[in-house]
N, C-alpha and C positions, 0 to 999 in steps of 0.2 A: 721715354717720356718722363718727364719731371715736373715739379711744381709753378718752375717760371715758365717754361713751355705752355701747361696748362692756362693759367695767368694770359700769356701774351694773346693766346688764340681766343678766350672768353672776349678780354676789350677788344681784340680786333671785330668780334662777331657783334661784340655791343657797340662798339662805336658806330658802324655800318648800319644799325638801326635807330640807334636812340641815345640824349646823353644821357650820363651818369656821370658821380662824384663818388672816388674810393673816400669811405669810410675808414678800413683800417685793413692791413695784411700782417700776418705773422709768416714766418716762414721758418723751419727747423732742419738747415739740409745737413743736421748729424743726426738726425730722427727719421733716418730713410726718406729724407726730402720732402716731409709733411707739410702744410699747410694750409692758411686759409686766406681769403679777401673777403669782404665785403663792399659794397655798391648800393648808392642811394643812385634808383633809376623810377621814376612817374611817380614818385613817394611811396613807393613800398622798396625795401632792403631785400637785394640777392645776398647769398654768403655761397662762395663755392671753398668747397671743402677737399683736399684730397689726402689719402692716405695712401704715402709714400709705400711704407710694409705692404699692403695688399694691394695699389696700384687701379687704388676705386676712388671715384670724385661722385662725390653729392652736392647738390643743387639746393639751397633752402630759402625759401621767402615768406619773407613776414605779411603779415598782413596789410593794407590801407593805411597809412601814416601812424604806423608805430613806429615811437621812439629806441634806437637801437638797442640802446643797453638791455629793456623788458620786450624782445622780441619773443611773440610764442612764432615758432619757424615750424613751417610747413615743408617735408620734402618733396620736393617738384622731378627733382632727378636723382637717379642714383644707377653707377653702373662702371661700364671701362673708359676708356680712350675711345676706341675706336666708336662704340656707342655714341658717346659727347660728341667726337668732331660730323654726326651726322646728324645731332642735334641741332633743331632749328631755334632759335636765341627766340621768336615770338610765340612759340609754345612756352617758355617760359615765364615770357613777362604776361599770360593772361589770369 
């Protein structure tokens, strides 16, 4: 598993439910393939976060229409792969 991998399987799970507008992605595949997205979805900001070294993705969402840059983010998820892909996309956006 890798970062675009993670990446692809999130918008697939997000688009099937709801839209969104990526915000911004970093990606570091010489940094053990870290990275992050961000997603403006019902006006609150997802950021899925993975870390490539340890092979753990965090879930983080901001609050009710805050503006991205002064996000205070809430962890909603944190865990493996295999956890995430049995994760259901509307336990996140509640």
């Amino acid at each position: 598993m890798n970062f675009l991998e993670l990446i692809s399987n999130f918008e697939g799970k997000l688009a099937s439910k709801v839209k969104f507008e990526l915000m911004e992605t970093r990606h570091a595949p010489y940094a053990f393939g870290s990275g992050f997205s961000s997603y403006r979805v019902k006006g609150t900001i997802l950021r899925v976060v993975f870390d490539g070294k340890e092979n753990l993705i965090e879930i983080q969402k901001s609050k009710s229409h805050e503006k991205y840059p002064n996000c205070n983010w809430e962890n909603v998820f944190s865990g493996t792969w295999n956890e995430f892909t049995q994760k259901n996309i509307e336990e996140l956006l509640e």
